[in-house]
N, CA, C and O atoms as a DFTB+ gen file, in Angstrom:
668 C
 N C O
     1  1      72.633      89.470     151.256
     2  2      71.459      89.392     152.099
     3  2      71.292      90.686     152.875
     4  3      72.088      91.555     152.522
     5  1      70.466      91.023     153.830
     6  2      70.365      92.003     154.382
     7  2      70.719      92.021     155.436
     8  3      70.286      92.823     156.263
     9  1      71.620      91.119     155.687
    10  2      72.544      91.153     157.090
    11  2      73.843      91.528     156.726
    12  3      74.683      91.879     157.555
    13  1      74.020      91.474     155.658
    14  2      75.487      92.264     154.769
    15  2      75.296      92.896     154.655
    16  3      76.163      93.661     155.077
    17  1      73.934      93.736     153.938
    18  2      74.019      95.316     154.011
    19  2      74.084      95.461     155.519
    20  3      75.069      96.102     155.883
    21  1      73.133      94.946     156.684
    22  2      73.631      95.495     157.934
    23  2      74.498      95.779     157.896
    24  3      74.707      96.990     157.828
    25  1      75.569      94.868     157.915
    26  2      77.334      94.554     158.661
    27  2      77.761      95.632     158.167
    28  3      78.578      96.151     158.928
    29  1      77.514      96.453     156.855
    30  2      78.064      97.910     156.125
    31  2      77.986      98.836     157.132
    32  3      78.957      99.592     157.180
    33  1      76.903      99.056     158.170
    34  2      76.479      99.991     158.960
    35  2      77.028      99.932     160.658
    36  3      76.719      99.023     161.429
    37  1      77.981     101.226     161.050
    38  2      77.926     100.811     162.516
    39  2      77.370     101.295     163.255
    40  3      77.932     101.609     164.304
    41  1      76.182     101.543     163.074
    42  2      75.361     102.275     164.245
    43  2      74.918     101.167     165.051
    44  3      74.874     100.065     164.503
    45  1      74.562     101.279     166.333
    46  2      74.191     100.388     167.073
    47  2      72.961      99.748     166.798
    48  3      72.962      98.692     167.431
    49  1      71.935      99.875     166.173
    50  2      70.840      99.765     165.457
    51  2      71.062      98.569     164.440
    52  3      70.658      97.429     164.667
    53  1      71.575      98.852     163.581
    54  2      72.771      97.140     162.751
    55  2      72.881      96.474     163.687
    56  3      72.033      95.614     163.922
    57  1      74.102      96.696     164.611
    58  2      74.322      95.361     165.268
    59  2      73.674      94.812     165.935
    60  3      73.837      93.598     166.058
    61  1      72.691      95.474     166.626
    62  2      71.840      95.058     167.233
    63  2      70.532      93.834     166.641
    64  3      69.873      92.926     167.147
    65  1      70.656      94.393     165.472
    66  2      69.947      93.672     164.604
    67  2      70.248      92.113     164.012
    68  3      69.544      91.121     163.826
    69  1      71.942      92.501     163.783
    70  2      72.886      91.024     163.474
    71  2      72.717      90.470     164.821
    72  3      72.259      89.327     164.808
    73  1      72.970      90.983     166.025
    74  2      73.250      90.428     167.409
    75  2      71.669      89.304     167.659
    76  3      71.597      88.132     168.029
    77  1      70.682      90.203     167.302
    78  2      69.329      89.319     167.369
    79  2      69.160      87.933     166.245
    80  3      68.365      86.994     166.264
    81  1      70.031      88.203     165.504
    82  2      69.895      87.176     164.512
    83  2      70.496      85.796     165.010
    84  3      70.248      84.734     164.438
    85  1      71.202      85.891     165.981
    86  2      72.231      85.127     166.325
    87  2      71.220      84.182     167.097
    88  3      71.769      83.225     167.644
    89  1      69.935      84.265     167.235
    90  2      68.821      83.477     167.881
    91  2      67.830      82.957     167.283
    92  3      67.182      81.976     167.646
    93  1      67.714      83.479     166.529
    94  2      66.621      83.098     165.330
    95  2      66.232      81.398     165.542
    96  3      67.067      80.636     166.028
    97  1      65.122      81.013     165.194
    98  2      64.989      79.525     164.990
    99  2      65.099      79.121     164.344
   100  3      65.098      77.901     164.509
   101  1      65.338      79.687     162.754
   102  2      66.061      79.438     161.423
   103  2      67.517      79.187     161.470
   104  3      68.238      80.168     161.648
   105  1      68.015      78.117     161.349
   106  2      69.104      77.429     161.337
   107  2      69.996      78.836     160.761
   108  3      70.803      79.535     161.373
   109  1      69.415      78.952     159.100
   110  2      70.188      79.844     157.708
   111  2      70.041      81.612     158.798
   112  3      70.762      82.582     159.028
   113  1      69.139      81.301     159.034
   114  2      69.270      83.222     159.483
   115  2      70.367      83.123     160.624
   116  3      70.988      84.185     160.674
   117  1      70.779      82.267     161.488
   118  2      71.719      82.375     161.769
   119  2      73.404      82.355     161.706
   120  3      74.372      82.920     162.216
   121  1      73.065      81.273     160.693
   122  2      74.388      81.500     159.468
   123  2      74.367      82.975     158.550
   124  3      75.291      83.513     157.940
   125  1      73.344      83.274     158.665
   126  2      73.811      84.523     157.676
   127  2      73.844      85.433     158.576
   128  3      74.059      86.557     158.123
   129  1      73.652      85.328     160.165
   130  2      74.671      86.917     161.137
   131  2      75.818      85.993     161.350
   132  3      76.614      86.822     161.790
   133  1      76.466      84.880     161.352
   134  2      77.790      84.479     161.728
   135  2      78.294      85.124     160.176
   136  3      79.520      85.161     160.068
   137  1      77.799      85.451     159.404
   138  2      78.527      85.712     158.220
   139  2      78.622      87.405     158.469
   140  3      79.687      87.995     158.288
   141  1      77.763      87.895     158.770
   142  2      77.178      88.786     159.507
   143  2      78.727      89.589     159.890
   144  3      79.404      90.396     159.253
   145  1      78.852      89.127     160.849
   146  2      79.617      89.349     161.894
   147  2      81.221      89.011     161.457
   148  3      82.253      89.518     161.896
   149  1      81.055      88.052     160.517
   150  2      82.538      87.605     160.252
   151  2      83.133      88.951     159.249
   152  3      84.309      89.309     159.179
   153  1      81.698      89.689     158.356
   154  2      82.722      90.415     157.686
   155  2      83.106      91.912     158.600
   156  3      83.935      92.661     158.084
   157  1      82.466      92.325     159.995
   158  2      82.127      93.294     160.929
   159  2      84.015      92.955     161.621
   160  3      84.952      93.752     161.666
   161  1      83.981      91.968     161.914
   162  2      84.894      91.420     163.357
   163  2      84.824      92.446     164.046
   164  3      85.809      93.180     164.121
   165  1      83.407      92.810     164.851
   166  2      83.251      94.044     165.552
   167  2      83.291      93.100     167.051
   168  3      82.839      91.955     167.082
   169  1      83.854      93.722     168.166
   170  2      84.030      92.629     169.368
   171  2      82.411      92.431     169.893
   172  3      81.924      91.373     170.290
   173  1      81.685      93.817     169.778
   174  2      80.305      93.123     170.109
   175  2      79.726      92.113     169.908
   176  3      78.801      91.723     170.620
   177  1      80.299      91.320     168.597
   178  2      79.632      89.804     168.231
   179  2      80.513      88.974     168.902
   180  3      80.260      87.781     168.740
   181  1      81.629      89.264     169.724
   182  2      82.301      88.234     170.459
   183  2      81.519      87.132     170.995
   184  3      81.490      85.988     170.541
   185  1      80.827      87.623     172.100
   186  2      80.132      86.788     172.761
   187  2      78.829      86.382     172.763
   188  3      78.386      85.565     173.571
   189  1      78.291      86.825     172.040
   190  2      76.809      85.939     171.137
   191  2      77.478      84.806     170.349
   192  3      77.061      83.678     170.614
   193  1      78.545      84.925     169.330
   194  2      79.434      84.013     168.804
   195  2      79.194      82.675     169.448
   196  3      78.680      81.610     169.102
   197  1      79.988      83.340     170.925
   198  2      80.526      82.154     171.851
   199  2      79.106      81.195     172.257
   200  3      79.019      80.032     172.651
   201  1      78.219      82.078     172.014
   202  2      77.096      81.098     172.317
   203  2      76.630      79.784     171.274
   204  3      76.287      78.664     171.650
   205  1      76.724      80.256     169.922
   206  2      76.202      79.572     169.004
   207  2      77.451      78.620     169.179
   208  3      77.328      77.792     168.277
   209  1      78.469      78.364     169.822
   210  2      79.339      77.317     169.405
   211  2      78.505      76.141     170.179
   212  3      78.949      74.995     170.119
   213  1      77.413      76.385     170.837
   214  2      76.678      74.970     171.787
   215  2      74.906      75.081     170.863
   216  3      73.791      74.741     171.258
   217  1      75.342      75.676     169.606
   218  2      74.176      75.592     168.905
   219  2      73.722      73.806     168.215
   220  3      74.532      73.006     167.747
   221  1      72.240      73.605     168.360
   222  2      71.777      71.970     167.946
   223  2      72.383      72.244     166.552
   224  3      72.470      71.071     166.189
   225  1      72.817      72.892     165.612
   226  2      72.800      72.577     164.215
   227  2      74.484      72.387     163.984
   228  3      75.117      73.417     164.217
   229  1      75.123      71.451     163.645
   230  2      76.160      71.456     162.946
   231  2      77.050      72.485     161.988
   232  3      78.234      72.774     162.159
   233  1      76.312      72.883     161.105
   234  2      76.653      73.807     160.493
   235  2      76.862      75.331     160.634
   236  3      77.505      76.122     159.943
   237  1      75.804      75.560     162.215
   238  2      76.175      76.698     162.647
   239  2      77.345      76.565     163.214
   240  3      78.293      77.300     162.939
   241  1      77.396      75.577     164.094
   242  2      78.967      75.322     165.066
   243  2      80.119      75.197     163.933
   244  3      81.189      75.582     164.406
   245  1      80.213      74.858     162.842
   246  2      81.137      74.496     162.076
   247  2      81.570      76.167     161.763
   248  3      82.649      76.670     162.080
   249  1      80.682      76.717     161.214
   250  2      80.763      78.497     160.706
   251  2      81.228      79.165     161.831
   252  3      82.262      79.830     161.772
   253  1      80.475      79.042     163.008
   254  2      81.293      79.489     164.281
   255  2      82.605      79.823     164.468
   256  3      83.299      80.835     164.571
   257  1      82.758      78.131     164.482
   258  2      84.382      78.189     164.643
   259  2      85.133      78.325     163.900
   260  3      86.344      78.288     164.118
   261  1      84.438      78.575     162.507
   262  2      85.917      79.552     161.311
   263  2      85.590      80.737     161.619
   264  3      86.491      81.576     161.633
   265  1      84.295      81.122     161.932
   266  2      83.941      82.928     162.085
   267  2      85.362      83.221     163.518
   268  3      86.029      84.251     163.609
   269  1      85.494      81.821     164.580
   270  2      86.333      82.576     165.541
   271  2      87.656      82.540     165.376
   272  3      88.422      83.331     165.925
   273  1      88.144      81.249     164.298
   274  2      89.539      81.971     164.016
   275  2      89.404      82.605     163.711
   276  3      90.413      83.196     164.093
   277  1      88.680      83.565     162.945
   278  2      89.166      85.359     162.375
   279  2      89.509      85.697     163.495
   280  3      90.717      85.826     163.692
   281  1      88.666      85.923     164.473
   282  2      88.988      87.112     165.753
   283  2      90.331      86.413     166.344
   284  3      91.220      87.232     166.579
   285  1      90.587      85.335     166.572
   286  2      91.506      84.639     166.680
   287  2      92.875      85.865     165.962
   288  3      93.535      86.712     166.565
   289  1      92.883      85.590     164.910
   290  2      93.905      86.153     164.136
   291  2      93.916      88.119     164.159
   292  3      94.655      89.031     163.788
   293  1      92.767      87.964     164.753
   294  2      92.376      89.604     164.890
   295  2      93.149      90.463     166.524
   296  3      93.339      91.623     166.888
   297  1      93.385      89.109     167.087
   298  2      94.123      89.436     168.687
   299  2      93.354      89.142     169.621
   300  3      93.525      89.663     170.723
   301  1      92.452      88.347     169.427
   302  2      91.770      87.334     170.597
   303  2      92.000      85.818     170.708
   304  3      91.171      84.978     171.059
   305  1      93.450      85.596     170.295
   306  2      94.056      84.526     170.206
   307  2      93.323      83.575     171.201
   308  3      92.462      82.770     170.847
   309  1      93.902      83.811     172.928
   310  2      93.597      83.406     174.154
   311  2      92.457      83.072     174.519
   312  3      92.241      82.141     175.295
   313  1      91.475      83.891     173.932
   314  2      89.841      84.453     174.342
   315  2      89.629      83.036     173.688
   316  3      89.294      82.137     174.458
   317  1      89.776      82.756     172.450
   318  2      88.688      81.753     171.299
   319  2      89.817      81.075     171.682
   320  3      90.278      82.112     172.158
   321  1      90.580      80.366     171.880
   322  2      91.597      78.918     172.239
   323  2      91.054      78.637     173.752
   324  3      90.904      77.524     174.255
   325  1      90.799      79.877     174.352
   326  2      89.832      78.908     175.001
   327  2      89.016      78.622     175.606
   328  3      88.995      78.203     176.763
   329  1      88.058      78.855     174.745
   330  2      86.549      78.753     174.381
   331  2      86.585      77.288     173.894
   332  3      86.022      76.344     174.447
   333  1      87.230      77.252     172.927
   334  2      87.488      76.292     171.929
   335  2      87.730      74.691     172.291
   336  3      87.426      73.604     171.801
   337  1      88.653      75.324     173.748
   338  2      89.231      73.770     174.538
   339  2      88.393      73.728     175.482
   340  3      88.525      72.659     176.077
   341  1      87.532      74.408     175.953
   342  2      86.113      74.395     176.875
   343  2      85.300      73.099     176.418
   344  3      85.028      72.215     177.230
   345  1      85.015      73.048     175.394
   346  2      83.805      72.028     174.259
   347  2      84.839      71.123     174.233
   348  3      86.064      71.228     174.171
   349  1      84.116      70.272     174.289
   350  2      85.003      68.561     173.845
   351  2      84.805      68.312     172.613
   352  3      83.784      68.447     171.940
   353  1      85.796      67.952     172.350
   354  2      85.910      67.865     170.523
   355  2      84.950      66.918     169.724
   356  3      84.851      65.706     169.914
   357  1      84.318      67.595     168.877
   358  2      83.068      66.905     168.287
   359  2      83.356      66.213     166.638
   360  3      84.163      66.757     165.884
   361  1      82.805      65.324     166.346
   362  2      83.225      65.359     164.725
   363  2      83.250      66.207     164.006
   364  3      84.378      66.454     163.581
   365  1      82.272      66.968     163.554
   366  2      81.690      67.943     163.138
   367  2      82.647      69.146     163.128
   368  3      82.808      69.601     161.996
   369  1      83.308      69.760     164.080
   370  2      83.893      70.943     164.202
   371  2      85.453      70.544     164.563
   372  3      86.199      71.519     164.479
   373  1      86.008      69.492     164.893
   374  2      86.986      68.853     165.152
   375  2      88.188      69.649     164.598
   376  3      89.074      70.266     165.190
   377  1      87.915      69.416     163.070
   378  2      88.800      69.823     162.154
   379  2      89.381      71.270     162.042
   380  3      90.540      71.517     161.711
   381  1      88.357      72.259     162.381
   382  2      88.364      73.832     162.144
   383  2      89.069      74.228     163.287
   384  3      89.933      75.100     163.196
   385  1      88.714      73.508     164.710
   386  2      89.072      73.926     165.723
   387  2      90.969      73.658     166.063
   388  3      91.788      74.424     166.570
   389  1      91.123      72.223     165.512
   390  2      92.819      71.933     165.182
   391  2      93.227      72.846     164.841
   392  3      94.103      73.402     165.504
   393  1      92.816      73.315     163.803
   394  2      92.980      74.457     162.575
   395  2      93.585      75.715     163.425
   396  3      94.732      76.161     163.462
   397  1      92.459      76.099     164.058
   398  2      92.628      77.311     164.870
   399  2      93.524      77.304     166.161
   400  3      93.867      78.350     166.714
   401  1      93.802      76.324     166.508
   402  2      94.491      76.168     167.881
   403  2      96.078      76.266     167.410
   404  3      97.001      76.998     167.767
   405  1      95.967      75.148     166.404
   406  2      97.266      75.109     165.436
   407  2      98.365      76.690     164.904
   408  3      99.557      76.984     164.986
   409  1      97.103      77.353     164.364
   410  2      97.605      78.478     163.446
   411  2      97.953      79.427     165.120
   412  3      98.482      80.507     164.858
   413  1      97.785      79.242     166.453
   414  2      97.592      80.043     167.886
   415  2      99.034      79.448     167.877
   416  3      99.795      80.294     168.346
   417  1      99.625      78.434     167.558
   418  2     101.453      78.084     168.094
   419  2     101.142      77.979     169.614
   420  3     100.185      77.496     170.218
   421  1     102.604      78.773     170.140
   422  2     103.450      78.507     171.371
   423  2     102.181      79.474     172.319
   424  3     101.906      79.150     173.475
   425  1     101.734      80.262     171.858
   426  2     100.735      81.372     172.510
   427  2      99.914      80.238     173.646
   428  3      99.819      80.620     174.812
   429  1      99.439      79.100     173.334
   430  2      98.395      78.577     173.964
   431  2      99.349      77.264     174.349
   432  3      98.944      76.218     173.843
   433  1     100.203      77.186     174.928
   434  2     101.190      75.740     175.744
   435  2     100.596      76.081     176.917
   436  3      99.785      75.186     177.158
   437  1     100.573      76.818     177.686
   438  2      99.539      76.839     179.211
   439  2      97.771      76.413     179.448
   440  3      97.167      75.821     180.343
   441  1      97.398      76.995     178.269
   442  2      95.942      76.189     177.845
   443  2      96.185      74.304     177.433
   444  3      95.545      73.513     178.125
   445  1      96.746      73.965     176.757
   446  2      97.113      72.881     176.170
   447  2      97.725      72.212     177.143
   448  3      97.319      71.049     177.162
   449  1      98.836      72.520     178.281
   450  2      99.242      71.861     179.262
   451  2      97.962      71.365     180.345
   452  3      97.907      70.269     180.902
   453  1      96.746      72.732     180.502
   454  2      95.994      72.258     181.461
   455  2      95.137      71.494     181.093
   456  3      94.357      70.959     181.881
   457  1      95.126      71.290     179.729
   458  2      93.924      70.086     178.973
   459  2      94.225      68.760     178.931
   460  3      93.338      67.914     178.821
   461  1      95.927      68.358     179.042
   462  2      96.736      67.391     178.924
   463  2      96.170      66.813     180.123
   464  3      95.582      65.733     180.171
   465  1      96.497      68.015     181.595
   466  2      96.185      67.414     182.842
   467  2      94.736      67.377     183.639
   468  3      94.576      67.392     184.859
   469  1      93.595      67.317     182.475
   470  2      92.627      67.501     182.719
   471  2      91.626      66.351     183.193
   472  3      90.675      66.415     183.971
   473  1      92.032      65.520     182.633
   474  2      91.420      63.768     183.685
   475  2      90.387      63.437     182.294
   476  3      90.153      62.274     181.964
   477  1      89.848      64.554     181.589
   478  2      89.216      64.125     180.460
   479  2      89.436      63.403     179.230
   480  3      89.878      64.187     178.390
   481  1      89.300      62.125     178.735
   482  2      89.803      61.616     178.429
   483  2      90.101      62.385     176.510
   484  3      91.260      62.368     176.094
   485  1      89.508      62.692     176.024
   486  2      88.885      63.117     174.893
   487  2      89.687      64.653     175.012
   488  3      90.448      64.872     174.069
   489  1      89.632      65.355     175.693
   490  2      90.198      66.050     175.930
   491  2      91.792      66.528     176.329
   492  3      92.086      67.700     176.561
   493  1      92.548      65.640     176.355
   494  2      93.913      64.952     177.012
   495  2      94.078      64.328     175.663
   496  3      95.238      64.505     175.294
   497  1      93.509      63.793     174.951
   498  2      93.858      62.830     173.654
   499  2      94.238      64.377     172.373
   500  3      95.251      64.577     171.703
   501  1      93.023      65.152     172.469
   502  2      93.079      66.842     171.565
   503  2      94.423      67.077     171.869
   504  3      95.222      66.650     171.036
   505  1      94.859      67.624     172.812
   506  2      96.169      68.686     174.191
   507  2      97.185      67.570     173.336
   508  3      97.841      68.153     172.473
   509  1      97.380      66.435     173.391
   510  2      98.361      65.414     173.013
   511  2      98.959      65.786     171.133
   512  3     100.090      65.954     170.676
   513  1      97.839      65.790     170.598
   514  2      97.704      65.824     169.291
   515  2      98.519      67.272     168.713
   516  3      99.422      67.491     167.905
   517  1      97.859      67.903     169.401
   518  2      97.866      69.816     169.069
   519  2      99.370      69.596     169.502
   520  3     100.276      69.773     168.687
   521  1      99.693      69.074     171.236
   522  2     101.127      69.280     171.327
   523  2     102.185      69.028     170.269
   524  3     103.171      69.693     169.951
   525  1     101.638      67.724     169.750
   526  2     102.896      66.663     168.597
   527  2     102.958      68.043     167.800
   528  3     103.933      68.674     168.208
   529  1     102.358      68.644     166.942
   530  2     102.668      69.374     166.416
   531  2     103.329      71.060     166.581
   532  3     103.762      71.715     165.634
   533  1     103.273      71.501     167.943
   534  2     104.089      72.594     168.272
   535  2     105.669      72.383     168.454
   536  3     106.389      73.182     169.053
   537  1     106.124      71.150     167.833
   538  2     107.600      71.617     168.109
   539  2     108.030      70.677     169.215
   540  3     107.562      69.589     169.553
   541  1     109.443      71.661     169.878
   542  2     110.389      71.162     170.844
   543  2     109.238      71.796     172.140
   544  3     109.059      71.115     173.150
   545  1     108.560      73.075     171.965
   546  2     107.652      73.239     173.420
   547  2     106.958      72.500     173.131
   548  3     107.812      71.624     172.997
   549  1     105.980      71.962     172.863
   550  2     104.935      70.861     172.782
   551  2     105.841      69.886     173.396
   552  3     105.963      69.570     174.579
   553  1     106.340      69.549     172.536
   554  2     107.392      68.032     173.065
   555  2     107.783      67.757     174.458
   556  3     107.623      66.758     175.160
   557  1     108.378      68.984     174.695
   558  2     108.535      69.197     176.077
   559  2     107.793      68.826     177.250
   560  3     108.120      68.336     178.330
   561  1     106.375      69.306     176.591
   562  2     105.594      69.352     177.573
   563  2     105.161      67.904     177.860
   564  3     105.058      67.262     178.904
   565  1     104.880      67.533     176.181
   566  2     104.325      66.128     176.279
   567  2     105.355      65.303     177.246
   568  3     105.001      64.266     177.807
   569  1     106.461      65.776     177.367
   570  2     107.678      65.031     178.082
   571  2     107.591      64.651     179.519
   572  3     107.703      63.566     180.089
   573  1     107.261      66.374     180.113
   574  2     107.609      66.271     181.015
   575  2     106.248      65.998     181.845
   576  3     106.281      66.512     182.963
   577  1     104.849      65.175     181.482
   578  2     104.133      64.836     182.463
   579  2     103.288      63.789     181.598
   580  3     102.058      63.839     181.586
   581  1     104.091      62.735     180.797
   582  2     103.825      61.554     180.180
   583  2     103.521      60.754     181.186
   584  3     102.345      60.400     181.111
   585  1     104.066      60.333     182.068
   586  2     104.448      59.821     183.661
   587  2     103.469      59.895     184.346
   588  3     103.296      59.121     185.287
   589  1     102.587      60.873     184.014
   590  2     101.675      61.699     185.042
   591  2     100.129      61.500     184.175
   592  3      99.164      62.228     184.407
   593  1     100.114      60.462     183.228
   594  2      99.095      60.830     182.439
   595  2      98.629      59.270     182.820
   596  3      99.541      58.559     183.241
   597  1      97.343      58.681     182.719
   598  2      96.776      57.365     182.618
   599  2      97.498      56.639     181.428
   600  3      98.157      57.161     180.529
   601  1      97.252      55.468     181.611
   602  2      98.038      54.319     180.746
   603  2      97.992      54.535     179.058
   604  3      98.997      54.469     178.349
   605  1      96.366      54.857     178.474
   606  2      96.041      54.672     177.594
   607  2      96.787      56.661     176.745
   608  3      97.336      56.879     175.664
   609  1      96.442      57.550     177.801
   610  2      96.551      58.591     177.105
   611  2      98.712      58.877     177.103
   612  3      99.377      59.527     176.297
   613  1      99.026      58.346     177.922
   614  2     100.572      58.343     178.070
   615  2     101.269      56.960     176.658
   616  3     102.420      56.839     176.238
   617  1     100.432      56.425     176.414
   618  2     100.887      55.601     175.125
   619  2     100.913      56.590     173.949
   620  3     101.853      56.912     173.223
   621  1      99.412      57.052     173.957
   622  2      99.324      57.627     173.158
   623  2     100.304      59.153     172.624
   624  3     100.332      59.649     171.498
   625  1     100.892      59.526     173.638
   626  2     101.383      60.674     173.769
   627  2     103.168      59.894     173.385
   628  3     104.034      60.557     172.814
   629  1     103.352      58.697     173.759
   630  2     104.435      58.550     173.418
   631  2     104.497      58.042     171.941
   632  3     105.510      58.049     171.242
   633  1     103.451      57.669     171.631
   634  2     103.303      57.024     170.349
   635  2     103.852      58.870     169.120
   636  3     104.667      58.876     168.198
   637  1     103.381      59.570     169.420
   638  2     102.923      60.979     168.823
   639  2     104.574      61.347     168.816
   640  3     105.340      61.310     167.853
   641  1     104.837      61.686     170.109
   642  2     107.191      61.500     170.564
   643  2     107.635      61.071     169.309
   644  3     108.426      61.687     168.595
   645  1     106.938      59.663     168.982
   646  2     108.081      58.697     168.267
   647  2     108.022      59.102     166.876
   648  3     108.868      58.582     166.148
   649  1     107.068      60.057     166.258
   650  2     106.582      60.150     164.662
   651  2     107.171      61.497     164.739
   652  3     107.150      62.097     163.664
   653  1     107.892      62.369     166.116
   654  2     108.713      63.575     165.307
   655  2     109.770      63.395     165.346
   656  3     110.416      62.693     166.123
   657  1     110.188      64.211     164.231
   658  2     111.641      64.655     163.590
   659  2     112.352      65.246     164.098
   660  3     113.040      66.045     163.464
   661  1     112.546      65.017     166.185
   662  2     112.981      66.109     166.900
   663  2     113.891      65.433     167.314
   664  3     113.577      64.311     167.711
   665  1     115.375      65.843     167.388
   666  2     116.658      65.051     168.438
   667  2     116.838      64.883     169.684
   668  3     117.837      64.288     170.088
């Protein structure tokens, strides 16, 4: 498309051009600057990115949030984990975002601890989930403020305890 030949070009003039795309009222023209941008991982699309993750279309938010694990993996680990735990977990993007928080490890136990203790319910249920799977720090954490969590999300968190393979 001609937002790929853009992305070839770094003059400010391109990006500027992908950056405007990122608004469009065409659902597709905006999937094609998140594509845009995904093959650039130029930081200028950082935060237009961050916008389309509260975009009405599904499919942009879904592209989003694989376009932000790249930068994710690019050394904006912190930045997009949490962005990511900002939004309450939706069907739709649910999956990509595990994905990305997941492939972040031990890096994000201080993000994930403050989501645990966040009063949100939906949000505390994510932090629980993501923890089961980091290990003995996850575990830990889930450990040490199970006590401290409401009835329903402290079951749940012990329920998650009982399915690892940890001594």
């Amino acid at each position: 498309t001609a937002l790929d030949h853009l992305a070839g070009y770094s003059d400010s003039r391109a990006m500027s051009a992908i950056r405007n795309c990122f608004t469009h009222p065409q659902p597709v023209v905006r999937q094609a600057a998140i594509q845009a941008a995904a093959s650039r991982l130029d930081s200028c699309f950082f935060d237009p990115l961050l916008s389309l993750l509260d975009d009405p279309q599904p499919e942009v938010r879904l592209e989003t949030v694989q376009v932000l694990g790249k930068y994710a993996e690019k050394g904006l680990i912190l930045s997009v984990s949490q962005e990511l735990l900002k939004r309450s977990p939706e069907p739709e993007t649910a999956e990509a975002v595990r994905h990305v928080l997941l492939r972040a490890g031990s890096t994000i136990l201080p993000l994930l601890e403050a989501e645990l203790l966040s009063g949100d319910q939906s949000r505390c249920a994510r932090a629980i989930e993501i923890l089961s799977f980091l290990d003995v720090a996850g575990a830990n954490i889930l450990l040490t403020h199970i006590l401290d969590l409401p009835a329903r999300e402290a079951y749940l968190a012990a329920e998650n305890l009982g399915n690892l393979n940890l001594s």
